[in-house]
Steps between C-alpha positions, in 0.01 A plus 500: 500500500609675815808575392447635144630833407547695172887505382460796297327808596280618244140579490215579288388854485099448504291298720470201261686189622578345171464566123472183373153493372566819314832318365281229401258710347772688262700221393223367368398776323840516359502173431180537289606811337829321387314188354294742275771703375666213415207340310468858342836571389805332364713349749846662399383828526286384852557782832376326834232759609631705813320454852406894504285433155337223669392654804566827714788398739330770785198326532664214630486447913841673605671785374831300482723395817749696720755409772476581859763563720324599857716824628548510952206728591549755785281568750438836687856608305648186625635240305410086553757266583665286236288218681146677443653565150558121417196380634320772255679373217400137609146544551514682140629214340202202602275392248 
């Protein structure tokens, strides 16, 4: 996989690599939730439950995902070349 690369450059804002478990976790829960209400209460007047009265949303992993352009950085009030400045946004964009 030497030559693998992101194509879109967005990253998570928290240390965690990955949500899934806590994905997992909350579907289910939903899931669950839904299958009682609907045992409870007549289906035509049945509302899927929402995520956020399942489970708190910021006690998940990451606090959501932003993108991340790298900007040329200058040195000593000196600005990089436009080949420093590629390579930056390279090495940014490995997996």
């Amino acid at each position: 996989m030497s030559r693998s690369r992101r194509h879109n450059p967005f990253f998570g804002n928290a240390c965690c690599n990955s949500e899934k478990k806590d994905r997992t976790i909350c579907n289910r829960k939903l899931r669950r939730r839904a299958d009682q209400l609907l045992r409870v209460k007549d289906p035509d007047e049945f509302l899927l439950p929402l995520q956020e009265e399942v489970m708190n949303v910021w006690s998940m992993g990451k606090d959501g995902k932003g993108y991340h352009k790298p900007k040329p950085r200058s040195f000593c009030g000196m600005y990089i070349t436009q080949e420093d400045c590629d390579e930056e946004i390279k090495k940014s964009m490995r997996k």
